[in-house]
N, C-alpha and C positions, 0 to 999 in steps of 0.2 A: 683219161686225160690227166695230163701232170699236172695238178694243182699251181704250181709257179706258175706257170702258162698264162694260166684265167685272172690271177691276181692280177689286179687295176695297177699297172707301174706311176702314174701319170701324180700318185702320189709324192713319189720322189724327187719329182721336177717342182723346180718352183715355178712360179703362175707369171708371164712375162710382166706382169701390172707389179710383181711386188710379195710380196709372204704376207703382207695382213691386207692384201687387197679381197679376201674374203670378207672383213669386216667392213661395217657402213663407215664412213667418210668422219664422220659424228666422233665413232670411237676410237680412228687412229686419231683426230686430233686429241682426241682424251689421254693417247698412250704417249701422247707426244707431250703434253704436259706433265704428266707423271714422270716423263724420261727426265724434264728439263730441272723438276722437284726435285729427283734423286741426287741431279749433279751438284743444287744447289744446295742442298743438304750435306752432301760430302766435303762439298767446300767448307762450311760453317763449319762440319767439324774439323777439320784441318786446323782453321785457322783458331776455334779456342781450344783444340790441343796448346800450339804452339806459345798461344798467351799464357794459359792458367795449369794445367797437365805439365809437371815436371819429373814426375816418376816414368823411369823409359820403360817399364815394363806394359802399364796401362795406355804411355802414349804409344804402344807399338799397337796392343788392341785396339784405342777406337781411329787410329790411323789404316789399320785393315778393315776394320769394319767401314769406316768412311770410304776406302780403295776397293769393297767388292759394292758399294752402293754406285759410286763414277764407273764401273765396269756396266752394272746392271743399267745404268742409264744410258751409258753408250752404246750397248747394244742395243735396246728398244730403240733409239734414235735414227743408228743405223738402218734397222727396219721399217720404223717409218721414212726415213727420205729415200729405202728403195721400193718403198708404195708409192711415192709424191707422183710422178706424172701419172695416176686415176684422177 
């Protein structure tokens, strides 16, 4: 028998409830804090770039660094509000 066959597909599909509706209730809202930390931490740095940071070379680093943290929080966010109705 051809091994693809028997392979569980049901993997690939996401779960109609959501991608971390595998997890208890408990720890999407935990992820959903975390997402809310990240963004507001990206903002702060923004904002004392823009005050104290005047070298554009380091204000381009912790401006990326701050733009992959609001990336990473918007995603986890997105996947908890496509768990919200569990």
């Amino acid at each position: 028998m051809n091994p693809v066959l028997l392979m569980d597909h049901s993997i690939f599909v996401l779960n109609t409830r959501g991608p971390l509706a595998a997890m208890p209730a408990m720890d999407v809202m935990w992820v959903s804090f975390y997402s809310i930390a990240l963004m507001l931490v990206a903002v702060l740095i923004v904002s004392a770039v823009r005050k104290w940071i005047h070298n554009g070379v380091l204000s381009f680093i912790f401006r990326m660094v701050a733009f992959g943290l609001f990336l990473i929080g918007t995603i986890l966010m997105v996947l908890v509000v496509a768990t919200w109705p569990a």
